[in-house]
C-alpha positions in Angstrom: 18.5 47.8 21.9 20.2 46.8 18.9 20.3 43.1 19.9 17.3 42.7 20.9 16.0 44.2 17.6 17.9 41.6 15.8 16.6 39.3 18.2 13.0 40.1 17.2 14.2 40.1 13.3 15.2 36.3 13.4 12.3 35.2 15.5 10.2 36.9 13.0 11.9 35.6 10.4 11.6 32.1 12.1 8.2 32.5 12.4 6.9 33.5 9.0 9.1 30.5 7.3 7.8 27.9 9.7 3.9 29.2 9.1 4.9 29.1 5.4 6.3 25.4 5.4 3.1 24.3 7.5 1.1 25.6 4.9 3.1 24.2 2.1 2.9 21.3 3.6 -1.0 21.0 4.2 -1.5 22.5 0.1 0.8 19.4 -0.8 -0.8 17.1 0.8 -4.1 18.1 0.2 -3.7 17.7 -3.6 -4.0 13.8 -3.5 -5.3 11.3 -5.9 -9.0 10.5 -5.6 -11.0 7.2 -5.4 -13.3 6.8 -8.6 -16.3 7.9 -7.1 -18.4 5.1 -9.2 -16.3 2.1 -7.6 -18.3 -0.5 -6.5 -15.5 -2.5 -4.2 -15.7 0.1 -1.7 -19.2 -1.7 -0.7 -19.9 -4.9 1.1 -21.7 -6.9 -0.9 -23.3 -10.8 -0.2 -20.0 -12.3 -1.1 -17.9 -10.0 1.2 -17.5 -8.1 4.3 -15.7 -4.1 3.9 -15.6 -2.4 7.0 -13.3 0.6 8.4 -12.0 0.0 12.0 -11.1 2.8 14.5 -8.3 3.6 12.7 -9.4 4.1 9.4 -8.0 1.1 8.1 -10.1 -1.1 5.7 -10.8 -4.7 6.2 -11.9 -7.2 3.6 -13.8 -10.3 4.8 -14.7 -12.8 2.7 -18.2 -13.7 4.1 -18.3 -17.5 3.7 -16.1 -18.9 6.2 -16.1 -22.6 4.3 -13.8 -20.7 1.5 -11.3 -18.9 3.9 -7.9 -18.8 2.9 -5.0 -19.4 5.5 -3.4 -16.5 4.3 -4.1 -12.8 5.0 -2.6 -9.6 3.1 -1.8 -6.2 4.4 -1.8 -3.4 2.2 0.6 0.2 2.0 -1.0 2.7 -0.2 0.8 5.0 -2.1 1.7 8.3 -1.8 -1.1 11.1 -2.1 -3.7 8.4 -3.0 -6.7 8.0 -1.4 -7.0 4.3 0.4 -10.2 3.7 -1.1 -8.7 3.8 -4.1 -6.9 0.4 -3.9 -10.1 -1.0 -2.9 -10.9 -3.2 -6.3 -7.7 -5.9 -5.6 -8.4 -5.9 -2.0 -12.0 -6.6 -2.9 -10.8 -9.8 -5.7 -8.7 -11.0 -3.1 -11.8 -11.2 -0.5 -13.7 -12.8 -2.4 -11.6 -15.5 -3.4 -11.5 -16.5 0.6 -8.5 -13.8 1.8 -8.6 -11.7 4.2 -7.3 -8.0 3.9 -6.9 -4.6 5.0 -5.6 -1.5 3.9 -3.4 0.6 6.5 -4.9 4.2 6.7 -1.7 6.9 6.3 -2.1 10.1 7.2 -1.7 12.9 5.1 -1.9 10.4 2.5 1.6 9.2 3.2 3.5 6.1 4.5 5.9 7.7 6.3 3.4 8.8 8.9 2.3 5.5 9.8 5.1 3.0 8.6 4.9 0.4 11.4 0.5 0.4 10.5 0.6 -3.3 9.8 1.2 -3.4 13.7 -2.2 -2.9 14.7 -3.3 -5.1 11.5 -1.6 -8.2 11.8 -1.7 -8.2 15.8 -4.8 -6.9 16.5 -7.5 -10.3 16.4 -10.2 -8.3 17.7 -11.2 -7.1 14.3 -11.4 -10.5 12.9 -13.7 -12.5 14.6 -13.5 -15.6 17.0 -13.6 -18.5 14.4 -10.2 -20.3 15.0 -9.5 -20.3 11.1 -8.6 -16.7 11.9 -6.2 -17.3 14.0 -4.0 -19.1 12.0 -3.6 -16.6 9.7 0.1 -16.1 7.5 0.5 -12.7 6.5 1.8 -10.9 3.7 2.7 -7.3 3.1 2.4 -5.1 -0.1 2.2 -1.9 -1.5 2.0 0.2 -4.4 4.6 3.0 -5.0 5.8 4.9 -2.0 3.6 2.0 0.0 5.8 -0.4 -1.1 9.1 1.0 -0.1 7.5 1.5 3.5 6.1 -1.7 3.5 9.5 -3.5 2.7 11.0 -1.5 5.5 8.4 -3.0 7.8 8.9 -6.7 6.0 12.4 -6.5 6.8 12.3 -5.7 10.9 9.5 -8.1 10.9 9.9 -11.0 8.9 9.8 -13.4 11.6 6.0 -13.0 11.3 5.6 -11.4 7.9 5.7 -14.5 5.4 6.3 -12.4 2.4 6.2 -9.3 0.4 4.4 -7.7 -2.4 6.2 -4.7 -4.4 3.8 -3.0 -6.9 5.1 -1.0 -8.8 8.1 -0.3 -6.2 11.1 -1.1 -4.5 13.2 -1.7 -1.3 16.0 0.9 -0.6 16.3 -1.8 2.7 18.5 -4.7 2.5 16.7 -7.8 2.7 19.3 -10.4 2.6 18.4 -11.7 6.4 15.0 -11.7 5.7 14.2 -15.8 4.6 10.7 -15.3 3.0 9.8 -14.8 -0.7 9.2 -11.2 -2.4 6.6 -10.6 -5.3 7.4 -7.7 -7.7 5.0 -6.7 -10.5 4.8 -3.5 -12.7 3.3 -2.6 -15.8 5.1 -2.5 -18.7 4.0 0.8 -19.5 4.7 2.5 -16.3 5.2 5.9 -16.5 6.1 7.3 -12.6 8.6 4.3 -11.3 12.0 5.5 -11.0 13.5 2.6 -13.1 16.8 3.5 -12.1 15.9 3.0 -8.5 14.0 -0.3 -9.2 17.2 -1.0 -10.9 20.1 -0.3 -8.3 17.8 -1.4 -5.3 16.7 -5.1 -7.2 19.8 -6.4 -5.3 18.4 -5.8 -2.1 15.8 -8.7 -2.8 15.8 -12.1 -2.1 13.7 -14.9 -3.3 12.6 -12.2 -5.7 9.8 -13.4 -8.4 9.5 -10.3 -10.8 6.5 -10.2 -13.2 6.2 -7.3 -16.1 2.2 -7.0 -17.0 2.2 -6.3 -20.5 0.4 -2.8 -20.8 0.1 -2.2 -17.4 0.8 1.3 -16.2 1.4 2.6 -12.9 -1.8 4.0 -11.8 -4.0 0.8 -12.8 -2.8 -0.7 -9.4 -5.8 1.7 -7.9 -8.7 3.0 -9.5 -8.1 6.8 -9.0 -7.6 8.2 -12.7 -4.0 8.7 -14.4 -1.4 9.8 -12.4 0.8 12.5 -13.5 3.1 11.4 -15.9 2.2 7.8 -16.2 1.3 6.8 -19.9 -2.0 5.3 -20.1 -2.0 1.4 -20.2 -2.8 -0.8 -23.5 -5.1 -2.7 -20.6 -8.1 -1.6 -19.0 -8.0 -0.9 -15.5 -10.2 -4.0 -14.4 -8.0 -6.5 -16.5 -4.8 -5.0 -14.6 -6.5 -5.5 -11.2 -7.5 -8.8 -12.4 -3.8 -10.3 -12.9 -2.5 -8.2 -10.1 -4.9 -10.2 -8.1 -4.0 -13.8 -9.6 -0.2 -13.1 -9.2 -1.0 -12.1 -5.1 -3.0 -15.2 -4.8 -0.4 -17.1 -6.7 2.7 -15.9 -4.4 0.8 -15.7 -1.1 -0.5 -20.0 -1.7 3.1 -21.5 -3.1 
C-alpha cells in the first residue's frame, strides 16, 4: 500500500508540473509582438502581389514580370513577433522586381519550423509558370532569433542557398565550408542583441560584409512597436526599412 501510495504521489506530482509547463509555455508564447495594425505592406497593391499560401507563409510578387529580379529572398522572423510584422522590407524588396516570402513559425518561434525555407525555395507551385521563375538564386535572412535559425539552415544548405542575411543577429554555426557571401546589418542603437554573442560568434562567418546603420535600433527591422529593452532609434522606422532594403538588394545583385 505504501508503494503504491508513493506511486500515486509522483505521478501526481508529474502531472501537475507537466500541466503547469504547458501552460507556461502557451502564456509565453502568446505574449508576442504585434504587427502595426495601420501597415499598409501587408496589402497587395497594383505594383505587387502579397498572398499567404497553405502554410501561412507570405509571398511577395512583384507584379510586372519585365522588372523581375533573378534573385529571390527568404525570410526567418524573430522570436515572439508576428510575421506580418516584417512585411514593409519584404514589400520594398517586391517592388523593386524580387521575389519573397516570409516563413510562418509556429508559436512565433524558429525553432518550430527551422528547415521552413524547404517548402519556400523548392516548392515552384507558388510561383507561377513564367520560366524567369525558375531560375531563381536564393538568399536567406532573418532578424533576431530568425537569423540564428536561418544561418543554421544556410549552412546545411548552401549548395543551393547563395547567401545570407543576419539582421540584427548571429550564427552560433560554423560556416567556414559554406562558399557564399553573408550580409550583417544592425542598428547602431540596438538595445536587445547580445553583443557579446555577435562578438564571439563573428568568427564563424565567412565572406562577411558587416554594415552598422547609424541610429538604427533593433526593433525597426519590423514594424511592431519597441521591443523591450531596445532604445528607440535616432531614425524613423521607414528610413531604417528603407536602407535595410538597399543593403539586401545591394548583397543579393553583386
Amino acid at each position: 500500500m505504501k508503494r503504491k501510495r508513493i506511486l500515486k504521489i509522483v505521478i501526481i506530482t508529474f502531472l501537475l508540473v507537466l500541466i503547469g509547463t504547458v501552460c507556461s509555455f502557451f502564456i509565453y508564447t502568446n505574449n508576442y509582438y504585434r504587427v502595426n495594425e495601420n501597415d499598409v505592406y501587408r496589402y497587395s497593391s497594383d505594383k505587387v502581389m502579397v498572398e499567404t499560401d497553405d502554410s501561412n507563409n507570405i509571398w511577395f510578387r512583384p507584379k510586372n514580370s519585365s522588372n523581375l529580379k533573378n534573385e529571390a529572398f527568404c525570410f526567418y522572423p524573430g522570436g515572439l513577433v508576428e510575421s506580418d510584422a516584417y512585411c514593409p522590407i519584404m514589400y520594398k524588396l517586391a517592388l523593386d522586381g524580387y521575389i519573397g516570402c516570409i516563413a510562418n513559425m509556429p508559436f512565433k518561434l524558429a525553432f518550430f519550423n527551422a528547415n521552413g525555407a524547404d517548402a519556400i525555395v523548392n516548392d515552384e507551385s507558388n510561383l507561377t509558370n513564367d520560366t524567369k521563375y525558375s531560375d531563381l538564386n536564393w538568399y536567406i535572412g532573418g532578424h533576431s532569433l530568425g537569423g540564428v535559425f536561418a544561418a543554421r539552415y544556410y549552412q546545411k544548405h548552401s549548395n543551393t542557398i547563395n547567401g545570407l542575411v543576419l539582421m540584427a543577429s548571429y550564427s552560433d554555426k560554423d560556416l567556414s565550408d559554406t562558399s557564399g557571401r553573408v550580409l550583417s546589418i544592425y542598428g547602431s542603437c540596438d538595445g536587445v542583441l547580445k553583443f557579446d554573442n555577435y562578438n564571439k560568434y563573428k568568427a564563424n562567418l565567412t565572406n562577411l560584409t558587416e554594415y552598422v546603420i547609424d541610429g538604427g535600433n533593433h526593433s525597426y527591422f519590423g514594424d511592431y512597436g519597441l521591443q523591450k529593452g531596445d532604445n528607440i532609434g535616432t531614425i524613423t522606422p521607414l528610413e531604417q526599412w528603407n536602407i535595410v532594403t538597399r543593403k539586401i538588394e545591394e548583397f543579393m545583385s553583386i
